[in-house]
N, C-alpha and C positions, 0 to 999 in steps of 0.2 A: 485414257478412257477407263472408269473405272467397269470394276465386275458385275456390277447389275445393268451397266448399258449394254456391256457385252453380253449377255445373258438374254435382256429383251431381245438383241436383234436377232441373236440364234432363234428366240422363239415365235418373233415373225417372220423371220424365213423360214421356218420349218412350215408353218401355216401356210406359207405361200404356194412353197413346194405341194402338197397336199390338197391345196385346192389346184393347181398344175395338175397333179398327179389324175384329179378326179375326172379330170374334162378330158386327157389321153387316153384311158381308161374306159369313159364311155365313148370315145371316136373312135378307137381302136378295136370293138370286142361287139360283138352282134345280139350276143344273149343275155339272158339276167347271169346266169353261172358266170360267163366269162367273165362277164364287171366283177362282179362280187370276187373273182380267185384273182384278179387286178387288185381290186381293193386291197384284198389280206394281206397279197405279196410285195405292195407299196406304202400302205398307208398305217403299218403295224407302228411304225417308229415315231411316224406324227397325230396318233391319238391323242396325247398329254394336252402338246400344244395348241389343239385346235379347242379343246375345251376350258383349258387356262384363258383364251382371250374371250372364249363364251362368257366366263364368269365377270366380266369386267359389266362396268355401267352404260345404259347407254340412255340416251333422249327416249322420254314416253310421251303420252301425248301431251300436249299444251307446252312445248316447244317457246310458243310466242306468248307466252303468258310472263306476267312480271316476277314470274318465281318468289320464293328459290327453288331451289332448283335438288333436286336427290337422287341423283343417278347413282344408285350404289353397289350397283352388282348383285353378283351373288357369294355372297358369305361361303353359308355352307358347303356350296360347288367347289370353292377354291380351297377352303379345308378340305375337301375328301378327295381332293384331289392330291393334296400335300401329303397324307395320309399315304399314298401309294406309288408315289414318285422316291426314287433313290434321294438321299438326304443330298450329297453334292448338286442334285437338278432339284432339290422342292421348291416349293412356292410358296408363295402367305398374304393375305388379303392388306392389302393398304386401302386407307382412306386418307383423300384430300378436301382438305376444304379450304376452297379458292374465293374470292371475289373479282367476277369481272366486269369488266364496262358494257354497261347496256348501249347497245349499237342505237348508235345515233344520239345517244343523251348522255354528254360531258356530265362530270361527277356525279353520277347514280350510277351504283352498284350494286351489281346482281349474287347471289350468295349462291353458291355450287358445290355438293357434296359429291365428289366424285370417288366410286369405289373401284379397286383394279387388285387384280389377282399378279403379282409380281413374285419373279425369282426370288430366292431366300438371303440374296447376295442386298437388294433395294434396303436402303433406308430412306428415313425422310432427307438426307444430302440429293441422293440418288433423285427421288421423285420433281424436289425442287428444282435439280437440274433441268432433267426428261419434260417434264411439264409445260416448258414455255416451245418445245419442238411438238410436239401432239398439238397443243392450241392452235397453232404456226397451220400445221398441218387440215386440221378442221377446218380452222379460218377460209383457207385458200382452196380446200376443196370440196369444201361443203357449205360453207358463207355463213359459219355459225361462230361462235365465242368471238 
């Protein structure tokens, strides 16, 4: 497995933890103070993370339209966020551009710009790999690509 797989998975489970973190936090603590000194005292380490996958692209509206399709993130977010992340953990904005099969109609193809904020470890090797697991993923739990 190389190092930018290892790297996204750290940086959704960091997410994950974090969003965990956020729902014991408020189950556990009665007031606004006590969330907020929950928050500080848990959630310091998974800042980065949670806005490295903000940056990425996601469906706007017209979903079911013939595209194509421009999901591209956000650029500058994942720069400035690179900008303040130790170099061993930074990040850097990738874009992919995919063609995929329009559901339900054999050879037409849909054109998709997909932007994603990835570890500094990704290349385009890395993405090509990653990319048919994320579709996989969507597909089956969202009934889209």
């Amino acid at each position: 497995m190389d190092e930018c797989f290892k790297d996204l998975a750290k940086l959704i489970d960091s997410v994950a933890n974090a969003l965990l973190l956020t729902t014991y936090c408020r189950l556990t603590n009665q007031n606004q103070t006590e969330i907020k000194q929950c928050f500080d005292a848990h959630l310091a380490f998974h800042e980065h993370s949670s806005q490295v996958l903000d940056a990425w692209g996601r469906p706007s509206a017209g979903i079911y339209s013939s595209g194509p399709f421009f999901w591209l993130g956000a650029y500058d977010q994942c720069q400035s966020i690179s900008n303040i992340m130790a170099l061993n953990q930074s990040v850097q904005y990738c874009r992919a551009n995919i063609h995929i099969e329009a559901y339900g109609m054999q050879h037409h193809q849909i054109p998709l710009f997909y932007g994603m904020c990835l570890p500094v470890h990704c290349n385009e090797h890395s993405v090509n790999d990653i990319f048919p697991i994320f579709s996989y993923f969507l597909e089956k739990t969202f009934g889209i690509l």
